[in-house]
C-alpha positions as protocol buffer text, in pm:
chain_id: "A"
residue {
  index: 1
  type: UNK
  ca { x: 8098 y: 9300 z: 11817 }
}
residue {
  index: 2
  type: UNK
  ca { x: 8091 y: 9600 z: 11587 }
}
residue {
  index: 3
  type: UNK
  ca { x: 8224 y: 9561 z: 11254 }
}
residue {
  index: 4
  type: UNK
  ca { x: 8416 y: 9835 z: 11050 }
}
residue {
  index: 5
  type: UNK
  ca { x: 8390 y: 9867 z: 10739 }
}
residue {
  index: 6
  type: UNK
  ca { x: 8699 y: 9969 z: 10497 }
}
residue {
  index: 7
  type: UNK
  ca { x: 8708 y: 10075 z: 10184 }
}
residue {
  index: 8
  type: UNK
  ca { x: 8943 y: 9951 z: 9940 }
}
residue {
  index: 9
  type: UNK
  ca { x: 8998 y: 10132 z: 9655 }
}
residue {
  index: 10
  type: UNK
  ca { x: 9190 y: 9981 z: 9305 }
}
residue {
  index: 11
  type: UNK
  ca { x: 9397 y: 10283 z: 9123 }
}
residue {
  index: 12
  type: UNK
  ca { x: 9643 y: 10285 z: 8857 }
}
residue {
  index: 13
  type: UNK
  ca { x: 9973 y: 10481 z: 8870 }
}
residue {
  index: 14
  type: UNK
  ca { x: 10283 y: 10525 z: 8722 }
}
residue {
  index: 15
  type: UNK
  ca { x: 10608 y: 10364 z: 8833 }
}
residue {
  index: 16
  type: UNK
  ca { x: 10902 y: 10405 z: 8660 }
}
residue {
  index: 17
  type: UNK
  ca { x: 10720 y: 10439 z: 8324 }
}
residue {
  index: 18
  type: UNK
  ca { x: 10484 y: 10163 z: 8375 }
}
residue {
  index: 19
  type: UNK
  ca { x: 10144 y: 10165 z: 8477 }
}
residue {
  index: 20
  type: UNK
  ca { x: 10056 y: 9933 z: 8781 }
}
residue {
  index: 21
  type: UNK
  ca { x: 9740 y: 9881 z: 8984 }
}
residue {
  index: 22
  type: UNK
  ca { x: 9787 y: 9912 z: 9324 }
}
residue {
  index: 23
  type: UNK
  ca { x: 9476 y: 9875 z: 9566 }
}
residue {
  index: 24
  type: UNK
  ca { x: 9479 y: 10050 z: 9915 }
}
residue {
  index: 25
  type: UNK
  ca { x: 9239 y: 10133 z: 10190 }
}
residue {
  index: 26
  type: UNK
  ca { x: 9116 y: 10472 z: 10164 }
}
residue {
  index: 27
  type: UNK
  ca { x: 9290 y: 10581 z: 10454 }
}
residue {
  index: 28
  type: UNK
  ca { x: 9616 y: 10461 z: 10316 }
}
residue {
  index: 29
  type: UNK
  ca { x: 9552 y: 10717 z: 9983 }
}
residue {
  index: 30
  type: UNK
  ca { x: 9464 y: 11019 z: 10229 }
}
residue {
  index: 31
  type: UNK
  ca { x: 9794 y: 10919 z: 10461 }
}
residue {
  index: 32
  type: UNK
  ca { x: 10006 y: 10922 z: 10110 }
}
residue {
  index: 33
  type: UNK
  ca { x: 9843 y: 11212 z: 9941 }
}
residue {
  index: 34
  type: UNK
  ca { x: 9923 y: 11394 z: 10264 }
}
residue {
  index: 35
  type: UNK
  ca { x: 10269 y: 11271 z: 10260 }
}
residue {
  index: 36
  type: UNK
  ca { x: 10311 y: 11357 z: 9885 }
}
residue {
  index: 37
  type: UNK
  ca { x: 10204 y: 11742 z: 9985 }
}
residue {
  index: 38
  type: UNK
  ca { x: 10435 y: 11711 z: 10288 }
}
residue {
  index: 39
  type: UNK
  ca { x: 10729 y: 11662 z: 10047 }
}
residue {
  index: 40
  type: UNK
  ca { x: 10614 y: 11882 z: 9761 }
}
residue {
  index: 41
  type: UNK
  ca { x: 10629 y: 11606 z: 9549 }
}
residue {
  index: 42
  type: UNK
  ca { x: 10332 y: 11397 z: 9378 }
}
residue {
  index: 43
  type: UNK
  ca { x: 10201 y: 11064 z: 9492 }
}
residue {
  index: 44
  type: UNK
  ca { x: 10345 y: 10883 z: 9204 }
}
residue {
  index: 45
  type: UNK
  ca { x: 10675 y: 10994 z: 9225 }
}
residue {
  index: 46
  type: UNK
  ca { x: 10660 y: 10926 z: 9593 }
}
residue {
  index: 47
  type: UNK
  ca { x: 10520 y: 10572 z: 9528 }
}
residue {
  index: 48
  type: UNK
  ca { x: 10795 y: 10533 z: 9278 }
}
residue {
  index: 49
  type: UNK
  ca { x: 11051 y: 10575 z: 9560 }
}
residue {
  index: 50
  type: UNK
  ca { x: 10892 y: 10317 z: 9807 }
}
residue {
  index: 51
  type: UNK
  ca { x: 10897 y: 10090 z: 9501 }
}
residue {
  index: 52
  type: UNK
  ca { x: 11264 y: 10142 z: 9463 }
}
residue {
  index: 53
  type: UNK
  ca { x: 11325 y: 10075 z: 9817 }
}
residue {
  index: 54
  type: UNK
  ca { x: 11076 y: 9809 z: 9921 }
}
residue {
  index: 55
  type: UNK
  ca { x: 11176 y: 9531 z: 10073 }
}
residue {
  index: 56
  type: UNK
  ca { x: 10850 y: 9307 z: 9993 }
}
residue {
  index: 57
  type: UNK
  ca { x: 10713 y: 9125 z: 9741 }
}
residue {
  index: 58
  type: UNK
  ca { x: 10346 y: 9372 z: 9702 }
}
residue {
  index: 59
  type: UNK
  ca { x: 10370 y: 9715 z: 9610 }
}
residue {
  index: 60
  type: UNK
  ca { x: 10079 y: 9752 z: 9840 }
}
residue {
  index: 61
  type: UNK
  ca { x: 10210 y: 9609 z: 10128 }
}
residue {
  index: 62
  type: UNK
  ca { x: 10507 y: 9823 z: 10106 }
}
residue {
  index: 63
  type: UNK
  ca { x: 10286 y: 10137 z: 10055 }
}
residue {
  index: 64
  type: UNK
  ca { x: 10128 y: 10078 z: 10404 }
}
residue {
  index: 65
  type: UNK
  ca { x: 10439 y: 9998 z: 10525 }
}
residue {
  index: 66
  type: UNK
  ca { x: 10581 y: 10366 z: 10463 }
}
residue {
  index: 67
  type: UNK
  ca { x: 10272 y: 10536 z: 10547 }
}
residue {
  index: 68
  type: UNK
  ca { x: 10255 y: 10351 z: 10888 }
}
residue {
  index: 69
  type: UNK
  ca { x: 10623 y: 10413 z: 10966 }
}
residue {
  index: 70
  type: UNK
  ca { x: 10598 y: 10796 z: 10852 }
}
residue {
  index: 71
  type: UNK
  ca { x: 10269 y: 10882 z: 11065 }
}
residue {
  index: 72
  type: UNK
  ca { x: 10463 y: 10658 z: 11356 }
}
residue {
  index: 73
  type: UNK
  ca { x: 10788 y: 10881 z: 11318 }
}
residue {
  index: 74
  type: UNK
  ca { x: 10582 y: 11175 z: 11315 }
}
residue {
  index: 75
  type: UNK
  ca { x: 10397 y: 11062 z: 11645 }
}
residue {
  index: 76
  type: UNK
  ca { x: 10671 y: 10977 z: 11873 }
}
residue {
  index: 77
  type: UNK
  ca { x: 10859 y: 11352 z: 11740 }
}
residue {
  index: 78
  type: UNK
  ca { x: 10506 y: 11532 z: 11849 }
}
residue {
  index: 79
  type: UNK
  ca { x: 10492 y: 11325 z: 12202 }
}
residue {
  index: 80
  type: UNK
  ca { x: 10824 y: 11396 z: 12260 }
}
residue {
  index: 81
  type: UNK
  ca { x: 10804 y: 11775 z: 12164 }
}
residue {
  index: 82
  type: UNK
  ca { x: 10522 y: 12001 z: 12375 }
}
residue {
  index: 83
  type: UNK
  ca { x: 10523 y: 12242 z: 12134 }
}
residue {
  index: 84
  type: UNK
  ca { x: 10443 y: 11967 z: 11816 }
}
residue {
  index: 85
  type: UNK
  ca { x: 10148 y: 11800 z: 11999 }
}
residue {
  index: 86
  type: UNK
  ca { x: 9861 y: 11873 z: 11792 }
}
residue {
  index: 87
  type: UNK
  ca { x: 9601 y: 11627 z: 12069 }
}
residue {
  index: 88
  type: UNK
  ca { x: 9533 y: 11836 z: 12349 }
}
residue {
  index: 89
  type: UNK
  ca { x: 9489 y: 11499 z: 12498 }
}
residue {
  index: 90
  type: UNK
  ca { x: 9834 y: 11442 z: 12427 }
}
residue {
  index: 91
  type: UNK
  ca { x: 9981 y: 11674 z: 12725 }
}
residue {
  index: 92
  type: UNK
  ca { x: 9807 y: 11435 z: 13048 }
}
């Protein structure tokens, strides 16, 4: 059985005028950053908002939490729209 390897990297941000630590698979950074962009808005005011709104006890957990359900959302608009599908693969 293959094993992957993640990378989990520790940063520090800003929310709500305190600095935190928050450590997050690589992936999860690249799925925020690109939700940040998205919104025109930076990642730490966007982390500040799932902060505000989490409904779990790690900052982390609620990070993945809104990048999962974003990309999700985003998926099931694309497969249910021809002209959003991005996967050529998509369309069989």
């Amino acid at each position: 059985m293959a094993t992957t390897h993640r990378t989990v990297t520790k940063r520090s941000i800003e929310v709500a005028g305190h600095k935190t630590s928050v450590s997050l698979e690589d992936q999860f950074w690249s799925g925020l950053r690109e939700i940040a962009g998205g919104k025109n808005t930076t990642v730490a005011a966007l982390v500040e908002k799932i902060d505000t709104d989490r409904n779990t006890h790690s900052l982390s957990s609620a990070i993945r939490l809104y990048v999962l359900n974003h990309f999700r959302a985003a998926g099931v608009s694309s497969r249910s729209d021809p002209a959003k599908r991005t996967d050529p693969s998509a369309a069989r």
